[in-house]
Every structure is written in C-alpha cells, then in structure tokens.
C-alpha positions in Angstrom: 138.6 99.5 102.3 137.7 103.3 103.7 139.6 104.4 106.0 139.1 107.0 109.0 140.6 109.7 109.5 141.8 112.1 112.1 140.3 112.6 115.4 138.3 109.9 117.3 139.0 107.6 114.3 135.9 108.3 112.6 134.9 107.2 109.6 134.0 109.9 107.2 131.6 109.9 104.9 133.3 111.9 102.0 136.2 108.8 101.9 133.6 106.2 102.9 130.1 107.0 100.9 130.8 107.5 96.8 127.9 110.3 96.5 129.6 112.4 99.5 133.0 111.2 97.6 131.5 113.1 94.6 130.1 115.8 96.2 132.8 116.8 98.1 134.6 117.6 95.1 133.0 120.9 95.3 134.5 122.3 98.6 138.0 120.9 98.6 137.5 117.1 98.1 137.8 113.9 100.5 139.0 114.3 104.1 142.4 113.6 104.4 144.8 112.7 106.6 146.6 115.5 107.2 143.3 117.3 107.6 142.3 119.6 110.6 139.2 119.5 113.0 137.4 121.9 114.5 138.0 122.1 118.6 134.1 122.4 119.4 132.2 121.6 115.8 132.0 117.5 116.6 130.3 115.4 114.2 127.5 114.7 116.9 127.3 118.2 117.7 127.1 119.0 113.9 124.2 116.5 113.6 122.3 117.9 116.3 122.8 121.0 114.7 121.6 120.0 110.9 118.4 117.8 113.2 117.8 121.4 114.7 117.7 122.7 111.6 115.5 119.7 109.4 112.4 120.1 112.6 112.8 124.0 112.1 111.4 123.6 108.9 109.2 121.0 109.6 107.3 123.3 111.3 107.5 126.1 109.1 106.0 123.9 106.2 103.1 123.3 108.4 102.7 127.1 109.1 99.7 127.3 106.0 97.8 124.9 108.6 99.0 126.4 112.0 97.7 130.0 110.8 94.2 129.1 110.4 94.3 125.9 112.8 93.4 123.6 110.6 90.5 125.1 109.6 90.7 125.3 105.8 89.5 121.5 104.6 91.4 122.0 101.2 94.5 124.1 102.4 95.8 121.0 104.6 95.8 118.6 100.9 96.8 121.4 99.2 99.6 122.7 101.0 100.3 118.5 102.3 100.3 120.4 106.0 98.1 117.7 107.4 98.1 117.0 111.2 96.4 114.9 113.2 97.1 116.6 116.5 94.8 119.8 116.4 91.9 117.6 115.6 92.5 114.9 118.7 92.9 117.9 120.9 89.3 118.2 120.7 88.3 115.0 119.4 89.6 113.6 122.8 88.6 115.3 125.2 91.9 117.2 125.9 90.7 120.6 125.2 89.0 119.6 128.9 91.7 117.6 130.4 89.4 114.3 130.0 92.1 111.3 131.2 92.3 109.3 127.8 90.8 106.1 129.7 88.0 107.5 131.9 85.3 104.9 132.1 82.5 108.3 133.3 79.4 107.8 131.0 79.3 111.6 130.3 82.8 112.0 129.1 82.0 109.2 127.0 78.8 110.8 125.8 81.5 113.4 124.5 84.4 111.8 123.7 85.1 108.9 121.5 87.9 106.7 123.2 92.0 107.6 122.2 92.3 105.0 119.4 96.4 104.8 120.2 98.7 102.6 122.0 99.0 104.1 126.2 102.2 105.8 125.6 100.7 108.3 122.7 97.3 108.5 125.1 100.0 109.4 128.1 101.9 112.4 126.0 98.9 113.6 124.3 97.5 113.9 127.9 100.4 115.5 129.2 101.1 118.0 126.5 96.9 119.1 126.8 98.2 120.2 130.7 101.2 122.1 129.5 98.9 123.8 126.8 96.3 124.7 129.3 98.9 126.1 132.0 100.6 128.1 128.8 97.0 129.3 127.8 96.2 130.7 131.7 94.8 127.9 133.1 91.5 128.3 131.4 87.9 127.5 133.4 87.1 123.8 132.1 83.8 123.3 133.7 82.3 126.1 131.7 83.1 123.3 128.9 81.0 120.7 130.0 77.8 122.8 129.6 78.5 123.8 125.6 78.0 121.1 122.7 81.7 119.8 121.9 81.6 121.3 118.5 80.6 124.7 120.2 83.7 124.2 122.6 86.0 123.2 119.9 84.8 126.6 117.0 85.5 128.9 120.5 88.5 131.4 119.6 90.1 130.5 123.3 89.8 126.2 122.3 91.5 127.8 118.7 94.0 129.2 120.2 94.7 126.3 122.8 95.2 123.9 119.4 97.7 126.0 118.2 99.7 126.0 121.4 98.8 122.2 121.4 100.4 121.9 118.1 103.4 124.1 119.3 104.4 122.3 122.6 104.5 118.8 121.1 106.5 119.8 118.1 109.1 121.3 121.3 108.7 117.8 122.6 109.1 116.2 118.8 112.3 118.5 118.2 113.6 117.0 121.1 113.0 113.7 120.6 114.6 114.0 117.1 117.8 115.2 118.9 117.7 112.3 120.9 117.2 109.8 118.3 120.1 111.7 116.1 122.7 111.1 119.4 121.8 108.0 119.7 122.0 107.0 116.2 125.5 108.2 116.1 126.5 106.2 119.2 125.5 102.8 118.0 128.9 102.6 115.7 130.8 105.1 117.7 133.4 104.9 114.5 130.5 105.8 112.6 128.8 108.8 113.8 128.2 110.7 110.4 125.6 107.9 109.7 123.0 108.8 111.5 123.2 112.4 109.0 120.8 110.6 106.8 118.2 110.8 110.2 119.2 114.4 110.6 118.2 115.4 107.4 116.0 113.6 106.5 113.0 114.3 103.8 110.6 112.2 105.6 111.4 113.6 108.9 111.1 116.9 107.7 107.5 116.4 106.0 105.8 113.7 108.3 107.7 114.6 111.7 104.4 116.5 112.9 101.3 114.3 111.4 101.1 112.4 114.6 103.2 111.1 117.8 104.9 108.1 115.8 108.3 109.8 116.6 107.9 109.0 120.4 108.4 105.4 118.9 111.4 106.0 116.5 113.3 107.6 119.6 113.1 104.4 121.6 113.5 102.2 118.5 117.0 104.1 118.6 117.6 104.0 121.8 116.9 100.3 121.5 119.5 99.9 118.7 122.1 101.9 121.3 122.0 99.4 124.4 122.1 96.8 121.9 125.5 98.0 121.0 126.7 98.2 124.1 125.8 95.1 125.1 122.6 95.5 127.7 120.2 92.9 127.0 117.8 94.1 129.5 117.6 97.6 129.0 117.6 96.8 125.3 114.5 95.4 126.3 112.7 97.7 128.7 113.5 100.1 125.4 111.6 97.9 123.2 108.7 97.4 125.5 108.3 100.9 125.9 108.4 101.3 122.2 105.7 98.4 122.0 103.6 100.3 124.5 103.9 103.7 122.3 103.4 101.9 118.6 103.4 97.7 118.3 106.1 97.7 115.7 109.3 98.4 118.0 108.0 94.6 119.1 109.4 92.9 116.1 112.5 94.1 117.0 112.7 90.7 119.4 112.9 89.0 116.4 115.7 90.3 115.3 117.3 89.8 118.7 115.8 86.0 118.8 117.7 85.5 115.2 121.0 87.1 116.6 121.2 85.4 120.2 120.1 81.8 118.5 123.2 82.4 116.3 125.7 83.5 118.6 124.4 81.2 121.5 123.5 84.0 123.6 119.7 82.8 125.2 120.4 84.2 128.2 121.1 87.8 126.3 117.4 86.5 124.8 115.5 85.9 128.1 116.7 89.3 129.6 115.3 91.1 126.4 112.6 89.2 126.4 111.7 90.1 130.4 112.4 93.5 130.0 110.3 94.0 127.5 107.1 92.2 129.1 107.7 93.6 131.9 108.2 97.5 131.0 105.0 97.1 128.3 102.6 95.8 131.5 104.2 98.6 133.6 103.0 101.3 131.1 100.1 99.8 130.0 98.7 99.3 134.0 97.5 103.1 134.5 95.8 102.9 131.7 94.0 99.5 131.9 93.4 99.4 136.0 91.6 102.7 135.0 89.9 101.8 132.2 90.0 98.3 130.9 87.2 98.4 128.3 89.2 101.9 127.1 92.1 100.5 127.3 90.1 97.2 124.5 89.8 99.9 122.5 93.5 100.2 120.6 92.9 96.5 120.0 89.7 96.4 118.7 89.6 99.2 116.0 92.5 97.9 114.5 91.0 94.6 114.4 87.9 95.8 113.0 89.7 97.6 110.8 89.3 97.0 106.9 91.4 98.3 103.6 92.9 101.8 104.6 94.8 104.6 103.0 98.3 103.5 101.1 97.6 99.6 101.6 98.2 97.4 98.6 94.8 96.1 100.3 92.8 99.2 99.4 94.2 99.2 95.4 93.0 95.5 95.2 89.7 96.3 96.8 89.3 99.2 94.6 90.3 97.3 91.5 88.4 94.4 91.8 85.0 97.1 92.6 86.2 98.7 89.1 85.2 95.2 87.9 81.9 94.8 88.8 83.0 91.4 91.0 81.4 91.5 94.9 84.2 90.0 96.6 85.3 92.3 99.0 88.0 92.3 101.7 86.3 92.3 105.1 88.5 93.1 107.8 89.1 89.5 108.8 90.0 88.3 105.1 92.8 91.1 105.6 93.9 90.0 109.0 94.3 86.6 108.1 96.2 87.0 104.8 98.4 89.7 106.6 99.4 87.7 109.5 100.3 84.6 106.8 101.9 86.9 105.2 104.2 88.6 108.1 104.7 85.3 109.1 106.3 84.0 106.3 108.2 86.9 105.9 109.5 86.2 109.7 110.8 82.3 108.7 112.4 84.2 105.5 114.1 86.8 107.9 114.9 84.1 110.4 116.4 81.3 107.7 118.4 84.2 106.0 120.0 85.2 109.8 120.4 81.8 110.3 122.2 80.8 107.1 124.2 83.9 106.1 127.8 83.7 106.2 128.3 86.4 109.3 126.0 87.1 112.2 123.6 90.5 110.6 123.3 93.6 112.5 120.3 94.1 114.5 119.5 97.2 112.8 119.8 95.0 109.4 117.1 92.4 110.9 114.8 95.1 112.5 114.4 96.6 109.1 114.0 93.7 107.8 110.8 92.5 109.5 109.4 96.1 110.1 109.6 97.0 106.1 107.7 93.1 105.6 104.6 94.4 108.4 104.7 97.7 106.4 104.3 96.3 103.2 101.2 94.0 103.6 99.5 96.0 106.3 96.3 97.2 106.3 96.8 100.9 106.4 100.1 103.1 105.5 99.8 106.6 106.9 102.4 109.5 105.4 104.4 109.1 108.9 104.7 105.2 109.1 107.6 105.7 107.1 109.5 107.2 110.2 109.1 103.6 112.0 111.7 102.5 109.1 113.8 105.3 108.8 116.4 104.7 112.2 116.7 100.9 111.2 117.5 101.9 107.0 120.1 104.8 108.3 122.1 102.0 110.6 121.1 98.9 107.9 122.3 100.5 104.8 124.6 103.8 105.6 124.7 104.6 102.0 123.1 107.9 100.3 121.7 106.7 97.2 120.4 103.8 98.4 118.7 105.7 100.6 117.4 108.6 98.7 115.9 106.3 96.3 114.1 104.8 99.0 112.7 108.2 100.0 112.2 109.8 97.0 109.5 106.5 96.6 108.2 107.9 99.9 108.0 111.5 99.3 105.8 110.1 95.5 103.4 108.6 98.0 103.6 111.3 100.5 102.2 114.3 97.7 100.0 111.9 96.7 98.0 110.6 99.4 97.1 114.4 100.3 96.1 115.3 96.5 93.9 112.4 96.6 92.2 112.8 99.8 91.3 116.6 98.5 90.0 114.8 95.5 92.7 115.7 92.9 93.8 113.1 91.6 90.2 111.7 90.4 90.4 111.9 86.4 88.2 114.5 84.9 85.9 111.8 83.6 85.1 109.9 86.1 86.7 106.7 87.4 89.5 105.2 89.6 92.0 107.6 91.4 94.8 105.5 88.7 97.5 107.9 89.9 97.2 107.1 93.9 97.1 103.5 93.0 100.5 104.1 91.2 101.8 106.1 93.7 101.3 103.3 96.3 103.1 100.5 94.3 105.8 103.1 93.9 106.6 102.7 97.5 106.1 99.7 97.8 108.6 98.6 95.2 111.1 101.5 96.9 110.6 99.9 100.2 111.4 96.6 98.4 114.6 97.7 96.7 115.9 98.5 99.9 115.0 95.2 101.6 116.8 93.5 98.5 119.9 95.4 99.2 119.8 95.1 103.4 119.2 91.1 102.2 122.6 91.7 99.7 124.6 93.1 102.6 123.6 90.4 104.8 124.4 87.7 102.2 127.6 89.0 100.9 129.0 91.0 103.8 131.7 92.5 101.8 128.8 94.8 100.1 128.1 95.9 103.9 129.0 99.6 104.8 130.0 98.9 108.2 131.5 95.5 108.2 133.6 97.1 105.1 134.8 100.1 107.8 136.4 97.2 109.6 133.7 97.2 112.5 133.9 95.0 114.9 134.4 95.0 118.7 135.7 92.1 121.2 133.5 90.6 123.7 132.8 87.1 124.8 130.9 86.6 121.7 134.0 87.7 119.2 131.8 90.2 117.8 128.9 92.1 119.1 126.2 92.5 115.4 124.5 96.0 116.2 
C-alpha cells in the first residue's frame, strides 16, 4: 500500500503513481520520509501555479487566430486555433449589447437566437459589457443603422472581438483555478490528483473553443460538497451546471446509485431539490423574458441530425459511400441515443448496485457522462473537458490517463484538418482518416470506462481506496 508522507499526510504521487515513481528517478527519486517541505510552495498552491501556467499557453497557441481575429478561414484549421467566441460576439448581437433573449422583431431581424443553455447566454452577455466599457463605451445606436456584416468587418467591432476573446479567457483562467482547488479538496489526502487537471493537454488546446469550462468548474465544485457531505448544495451545484451545459445533470444519477446503496434518500431528495430549484432560478430571467428564445436551446438540438465527431456522422457517411438512401434523420438519432444512454444508465446503476464497495461519485459521474458522450449526436474538440474533472478523481493514475488523451488530442488535430479539407484523399472519396480518428476516441474513452468499471469491481485496483481513504460519518464511509 502507498503511503504518505510528511506534512498534512499527503499522499504523493512519486510513492503513489508508478510513472511519477519512474520519473522521479531523475531529480532524486521517491519522497521520503525524512524529506523536507517547502514553508509556502503547498501542493494546492503549486497546482494553481502549473493551471496558471497550462491557460498561459492556451492562449498563446491561439495567438495565430487572435492576431488577425479570426479572419484567416484556413489559418484557424491550420494552426487548430479555432474559437467560437469571436464569431458569437457578432453573430449574437453582443457587439450591440442585444440581451440573448429579446423577443423585439428587429433584433431578431438581426440576430439569430443564442443556441446555448442560460448560463453560457448570461456570461457571454456579461463579458460583451466588460468588452464594451474596456473598448470606451462605444456609440451602439450608430450600429443599428449598418447591415450586421458591415458592423461586424468595422476595425472598432475587430478590435472589440479581440478584447471579447481576451476578457473571457481572464474569466476561463479563473475558473480553471477554481476547478484545480477544488479538485484537490475533494480527497484532502490527495491533493496532487487534481495535477492531471492542471496540466492538462485537453485543457490547454480546447480550454478557449467555447464556454464549456463554466460547466467543468461547477461539475467540480459538485464533486467538493459531495465530499463533504452537503447534499443540498451539492445540488444547487449541479443545477447550476445543468443550467450552463445538460450533462452536469447525470451527475444525479450517480448520487441516486450511491444514496440507494448507502440508504441515504433523504441525502437524495435534498440533491434532488436543490437542483430543480437552482436550474428554474437561472433559467427564469431568461424564459419570463423570452420564452420562445428561451425554446430555442431545446429545439435545435432536437432538430439536430449527425454532427462533427459522432460515430452517427461515420455511419451516415459510410452507408452514402454505398449508394443505400437510408439516412439518419434527426429523430432516428434521438431515439437510438436515448435507448442507448438508457441502457447504459441500468448498466451504471446494476454495476453500483452490485459491486462489492459503495463507488465514488466521481467514478459514477464518469461513468454515465463518457456513455452520453459516446453515442451523442455531435462531439466538439472541447466536450472532452466535461470528462476530464470526473477521469482525474475516477482514475488518479498517469498512464491511464494520457492514453485516454492522447486518443483525444488524435481527434482533436483531426477534426480541424478535416474541416479545412485536408484530410480528403487526393482522389476523391471519403475523409477515411477523420473516420479513423473518431473511433480512435471512441475506443480511448472506452478503455478508460473499462478501467473506472475494474476499479469499481475490484476495489483493490482503485487509486484512492488503495491510499487507505476513507472518512467516518453516519454512513461508515462517505464514496466521493
């Protein structure tokens, strides 16, 4: 078994994970006993540092696209600096401070509706006043008399997307902090884990596509209150999350399995409550607003059909190679998906049910997020971050980890060298490489469900329950 060492009886990774083990061969080998620690250089405060350091250069990879704004259509494949927030800021109506959910027929004329969840609609919103107050406080109503492609090529609405860009990858930075203290305070024994968050390849590369890590930071604070036994505010946390992406949601499952186990329903019907009742409390601005705006989330995901880095799209585009007209209409694809998820939620459910120790909630969250990633209708480069706080607290191990990335990162290149039309073979034909590239993740994401679903079966294979977690409540043990 690992042991700790030193200070705050942490857990340290270089006696606890074999690849640190090996690694730390180089500078001096294993902490040991005897070993000193810095008065100030904490492990949290050395996380926060090496997440300070992992969003630094998330932003300078996406310089390429910051320096033109987006402007060059093959720089943003080529370079993979792809964002999605420089386009919304005029696509939306920010650029002239349009309230996401405004129901006035000529800001609809405009504007197509915000196609997120409220809480992305409420920060984009926000962070398009910060950029117009950092830009002077331009005049807006000189706007509403140009074409919104003339407003959007003007060099003052350029400049404005780049300070657009800039103030929500502050905000980003921030979050990431967050989530990193947070992660290390669900196992306080076990702070280093949440390293594999901090420096993260996926964080690094997908951190500033869109506003998904708004999500991940409540997903962790979720997985925080959890471990400290706050039912309620675990969730409130969740039905924030819900109201910023729908996945945090499945988290109640996890909580469901857990609480029928440990005969905690109570525990169950506070999470439950909180959760309703903080996703109608952020979702009332925007609905009492705008209710037909507010349909519109809903409804384009509904309508949806086979999207980028779905195993949906490579079947639709294999069976056209074939000649055959079936296609997959969007409700084909809802149905199977939802039959699908569903199954996969009895699976998750029977497995927490039967396994020889109560799993972690981290273990079961992963679990049923990685099964609505896998048969989901769309997989954009940054969906990857909704798994990533669940894998670093399910499996604290580096290689099983980095194999899981390094899957992600194949699809990540990929899916911009295919949307600039590189990967289409010189004579014509299927993109074969993209469709590889997508099963590749796929069977990544897969190998690290199979070893979540080992820990969970044989609990001696489990990181944390081999550190000798475990703390003392009413329930003997509290499964974080």
């Amino acid at each position: 078994m690992p042991t700790s060492t030193g200070s705050g009886d942490w857990v340290h990774p270089s006696v606890d994970d074999p690849v640190v083990t090996a690694l730390s061969d180089g500078v001096g080998g294993p902490m040991g006993p005897r070993a000193s620690r810095h008065p100030w250089w904490t492990p949290v405060r050395v996380l926060l540092a090496l997440t300070a350091v992992c969003m630094a250069l998330g932003m300078f990879q996406k310089n390429n696209c910051f320096q033109d704004t987006w402007g060059d259509g093959q720089a943003r494949y080529t370079h993979m600096c792809y964002s999605d927030l420089p386009y919304l800021y005029t696509g939306r109506g920010f650029a002239e401070l349009n309230w996401p959910y405004s129901d006035d027929p000529g800001t609809r004329a405009r504007f197509e509706v915000m196609e997120y969840p409220v809480g992305i609609s409420y920060w984009a919103w926000g962070t398009a006043w910060v950029t117009h107050w950092l830009s002077g406080s331009p005049d807006i109503e000189e706007r509403y008399q140009q074409s919104t492609g003339d407003v959007a090529s003007t060099v003052d609405v350029q400049r404005e997307k780049r300070i657009f860009v800039a103030v929500n990858a502050i905000g980003f930075a921030i979050l990431a902090l967050l989530t990193t203290w947070l992660l290390a305070g669900v196992n306080p024994r076990r702070p280093w884990d949440a390293a594999a968050f901090a420096v993260s390849p996926a964080l690094l590369l997908t951190g500033l596509v869109n506003w998904d890590i708004l999500a991940v930071a409540l997903v962790a604070a979720a997985l925080w209150a959890w471990a400290r036994e706050r039912p309620l505010l675990t969730g409130v946390l969740i039905g924030l999350g819900t109201a910023v992406k729908l996945y945090p949601l499945f988290l109640l499952g996890g909580v469901l399995v857990i609480c029928l186990r440990n005969k905690r329903i109570r525990d169950f019907g506070l999470a439950t409550l909180g959760a309703a009742g903080a996703w109608v409390l952020a979702n009332l601005p925007a609905y009492l607003s705008g209710p037909e705006q507010w349909k519109v989330f809903w409804s384009f995901n509904s309508d949806r059909g086979a999207d980028l880095g779905s195993l949906w799209l490579v079947a639709q585009q294999a069976v056209d190679r074939t000649g055959h007209l079936f296609a997959f209409d969007p409700h084909t694809i809802n149905v199977g998906s939802w039959v699908f998820f569903g199954a996969w939620c009895v699976g998750v459910l029977v497995l927490g049910m039967t396994s020889p120790s109560a799993p972690r909630l981290a273990q079961l969250g992963f679990l049923i997020v990685a099964g609505f990633l896998i048969v989901n209708k769309v997989y954009s480069p940054q969906y990857v971050l909704w798994l990533l706080p669940l894998a670093v607290i399910a499996r604290p191990r580096w290689r099983d980890l980095l194999i899981w990335q390094a899957g992600e990162l194949v699809y990540f290149a990929s899916v911009w060298w295919y949307l600039g039309g590189f990967l289409a073979p010189a004579a014509g034909g299927d993109p074969g490489f993209y469709w590889a590239a997508t099963l590749i993740r796929v069977a990544a994401e897969l190998y690290l469900v199979a070893v979540v679903v080992r820990d969970i079966w044989y609990p001696r294979h489990d990181p944390v329950r081999a550190s000798g977690y475990a703390i003392t409540t009413r329930s003997n043990a509290v499964a974080v």
